[in-house]
Structures are given as structure tokens and as C-alpha cells.
C-alpha positions as CSV (number, residue, x, y, z in Angstrom):
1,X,173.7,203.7,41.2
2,X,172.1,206.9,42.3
3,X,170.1,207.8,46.0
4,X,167.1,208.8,45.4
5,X,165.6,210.8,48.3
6,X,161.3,211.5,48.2
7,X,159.0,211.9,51.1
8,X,156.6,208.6,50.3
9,X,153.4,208.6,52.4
10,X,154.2,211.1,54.8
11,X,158.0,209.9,55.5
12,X,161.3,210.6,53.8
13,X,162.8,207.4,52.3
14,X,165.7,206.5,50.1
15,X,167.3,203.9,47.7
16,X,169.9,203.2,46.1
17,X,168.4,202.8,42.2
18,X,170.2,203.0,38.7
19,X,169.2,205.9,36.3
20,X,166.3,203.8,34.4
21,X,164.6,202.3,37.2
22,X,160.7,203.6,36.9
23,X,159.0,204.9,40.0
24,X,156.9,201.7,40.3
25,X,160.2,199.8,40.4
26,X,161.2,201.8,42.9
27,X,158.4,201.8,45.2
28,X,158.2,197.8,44.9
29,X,162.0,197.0,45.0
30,X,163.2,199.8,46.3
31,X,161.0,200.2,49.0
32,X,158.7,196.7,49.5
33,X,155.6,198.7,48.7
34,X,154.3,196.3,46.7
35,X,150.4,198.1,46.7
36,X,151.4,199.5,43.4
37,X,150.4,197.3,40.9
38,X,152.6,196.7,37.6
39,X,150.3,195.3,34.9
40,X,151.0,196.1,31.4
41,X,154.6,198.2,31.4
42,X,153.3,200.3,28.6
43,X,151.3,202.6,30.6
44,X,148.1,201.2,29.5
45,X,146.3,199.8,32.2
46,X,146.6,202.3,35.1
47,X,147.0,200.0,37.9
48,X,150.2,201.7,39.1
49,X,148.8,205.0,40.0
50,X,150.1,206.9,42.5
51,X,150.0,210.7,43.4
52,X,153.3,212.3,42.6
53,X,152.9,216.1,44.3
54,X,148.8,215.7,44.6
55,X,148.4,214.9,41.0
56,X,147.7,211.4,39.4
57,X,150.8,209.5,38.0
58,X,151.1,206.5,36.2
59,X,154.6,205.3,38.0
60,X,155.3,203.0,35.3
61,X,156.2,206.2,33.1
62,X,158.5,208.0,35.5
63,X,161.8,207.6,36.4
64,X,162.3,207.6,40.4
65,X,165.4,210.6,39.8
66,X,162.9,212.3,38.1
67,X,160.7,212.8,41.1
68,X,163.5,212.9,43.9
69,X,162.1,215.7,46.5
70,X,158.5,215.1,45.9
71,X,155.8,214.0,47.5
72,X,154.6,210.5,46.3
73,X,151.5,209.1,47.6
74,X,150.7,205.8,47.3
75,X,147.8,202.8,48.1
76,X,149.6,201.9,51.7
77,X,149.6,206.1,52.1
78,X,145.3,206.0,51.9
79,X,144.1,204.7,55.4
80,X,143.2,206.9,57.8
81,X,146.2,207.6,60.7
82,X,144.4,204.9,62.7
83,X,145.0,202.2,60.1
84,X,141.1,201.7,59.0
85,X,140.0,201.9,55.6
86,X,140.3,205.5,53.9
87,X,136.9,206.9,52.4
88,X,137.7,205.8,48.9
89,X,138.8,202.3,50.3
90,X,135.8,201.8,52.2
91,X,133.8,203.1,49.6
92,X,135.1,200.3,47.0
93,X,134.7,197.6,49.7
94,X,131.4,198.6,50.7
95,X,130.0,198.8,46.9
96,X,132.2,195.8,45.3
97,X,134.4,198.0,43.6
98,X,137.2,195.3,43.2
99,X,137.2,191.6,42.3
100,X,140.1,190.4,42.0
101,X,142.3,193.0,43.5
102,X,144.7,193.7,40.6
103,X,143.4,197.1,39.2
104,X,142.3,198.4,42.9
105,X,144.9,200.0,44.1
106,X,145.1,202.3,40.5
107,X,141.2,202.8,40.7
108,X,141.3,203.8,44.2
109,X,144.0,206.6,43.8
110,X,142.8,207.6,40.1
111,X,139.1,208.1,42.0
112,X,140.6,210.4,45.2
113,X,142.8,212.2,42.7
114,X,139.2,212.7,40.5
115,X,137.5,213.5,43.7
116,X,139.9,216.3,44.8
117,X,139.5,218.1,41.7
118,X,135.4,217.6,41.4
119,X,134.4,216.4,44.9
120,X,131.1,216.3,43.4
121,X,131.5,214.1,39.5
122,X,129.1,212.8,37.5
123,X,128.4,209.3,36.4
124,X,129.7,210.3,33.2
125,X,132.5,212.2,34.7
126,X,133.9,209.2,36.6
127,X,133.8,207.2,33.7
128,X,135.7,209.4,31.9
129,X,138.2,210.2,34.4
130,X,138.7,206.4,34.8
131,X,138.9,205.6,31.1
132,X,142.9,205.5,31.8
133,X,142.4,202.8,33.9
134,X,141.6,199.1,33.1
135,X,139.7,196.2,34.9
136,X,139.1,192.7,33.5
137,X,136.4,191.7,35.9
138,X,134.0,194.2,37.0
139,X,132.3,195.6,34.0
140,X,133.3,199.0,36.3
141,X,129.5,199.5,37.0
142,X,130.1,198.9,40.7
143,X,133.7,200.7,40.7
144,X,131.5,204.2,39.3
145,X,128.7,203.6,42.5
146,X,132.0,203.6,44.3
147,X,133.5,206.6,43.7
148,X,130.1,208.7,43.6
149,X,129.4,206.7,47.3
150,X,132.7,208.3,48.0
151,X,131.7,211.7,47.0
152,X,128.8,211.7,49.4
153,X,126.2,211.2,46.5
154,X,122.7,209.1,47.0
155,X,123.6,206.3,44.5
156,X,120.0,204.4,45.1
157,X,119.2,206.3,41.8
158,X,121.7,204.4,39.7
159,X,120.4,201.4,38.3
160,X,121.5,198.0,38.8
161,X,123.8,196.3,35.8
């Protein structure tokens, strides 16, 4: 058993974990945050994103040593500092984004990490960017309105699946 010492959501944490345990494990066991979704452990699905230094991370991929000293980000790390909904959050919730929860908490951190590298995307461009990401319910048209409602985009243009 190793400590493994990150700064997760803004504070520094540690855990005891053995050499093979996979940043999602870590985060879930190790810590009890249990936002991050494991859904396929073959890094298919995407709904155990999280943002390892700013960039987009599929946790089930990574070892937790591997990214001792960074910065990890993760769904509970979104809200604002008073504990309401972050933009992206509201964003989903306000256009149906999310059905039955499972793929949420991926889609919402794939979609901020897309929206700090293009603050403005594209239809197309958010489906792209999402294409590493899987949901089973929504048919993702509401889960693209989302993220360009996020973005600050008039979305009354999009048609209606």
C-alpha cells in the first residue's frame, strides 16, 4: 500500500491505495466520492470523467500514483462556492440533459472541459467532442441544447427531436 497525496476539488486529500487501483477507484473508495460514475471498465463509456490538471480524463484509465500532486477535478468540485448548481449543471437540468443520471456526471465534465477550450462550439462540435461519451436514454439531442445553453448560445434555433 502506497499514499497517494492530490489536491481533489480545491483540497489536498490522501489514501492509502495499492499500485493498480485506477483513479476512479480511488476517488469512490478511497475518498466516498462516489459522483464519478464507473460504467463499462474498458474506458468506453466516459461516465467517469474527471479533470486531471484542467484537461479531461477518463479515471477509469489512470492509476491514482500516476497523478499524485495534481489537480483532479471532479462532479462534487462543479457547484458554485455557495453550493448551487454550476453553469453546466444548471444548464443540463434546465434543458433535460440527463435521464437517468448515470452518464451525467461524465457529460457534464466532458462539456466544461469542451467549453474551456471553445467557449463558443458548434452543434457539430459538441457532438464530436462528446462522441467519447455514452448515454442509453437521451438520444443526446437535449444533452447538445445543454451544452450550447451553457455557452451562452440562443438555442431556440435548434429544432426539436
Amino acid at each position: 500500500m502506497t499514499k497517494v497525496t492530490m489536491v481533489v476539488n480545491g483540497k489536498s486529500v490522501s489514501a492509502e491505495t495499492e499500485g493498480r487501483t485506477l483513479l476512479s477507484g480511488y476517488l469512490r473508495e478511497g475518498l466516498g466520492l462516489t459522483g464519478t460514475h464507473v460504467g463499462c471498465d474498458t474506458s468506453q463509456c466516459g461516465a467517469c470523467v474527471v479533470h486531471v490538471n484542467g484537461k479531461a480524463v477518463k479515471s477509469c484509465t489512470i492509476f491514482a500514483q500516476d497523478v499524485a500532486g495534481a489537480e483532479v477535478r471532479t462532479i462534487e468540485g462543479m457547484a458554485n462556492a455557495d453550493g448551487s448548481l454550476g453553469v453546466v449543471q444548471q444548464a443540463f437540468q434546465d434543458h433535460h440533459g440527463l435521464q437517468c443520471g448515470f452518464c451525467t456526471p461524465g457529460m457534464v465534465m466532458s462539456s466544461a472541459a469542451l467549453l474551456a477550450e471553445n467557449p463558443k462550439p458548434t452543434e457539430a462540435e459538441v457532438r464530436h467532442y462528446l462522441e467519447g461519451n455514452i448515454c442509453r436514454c437521451t438520444g443526446y439531442h437535449n444533452i447538445v441544447k445543454a451544452v450550447l445553453a451553457a455557452s451562452g448560445q440562443d438555442i431556440a434555433a435548434i429544432p426539436a427531436e
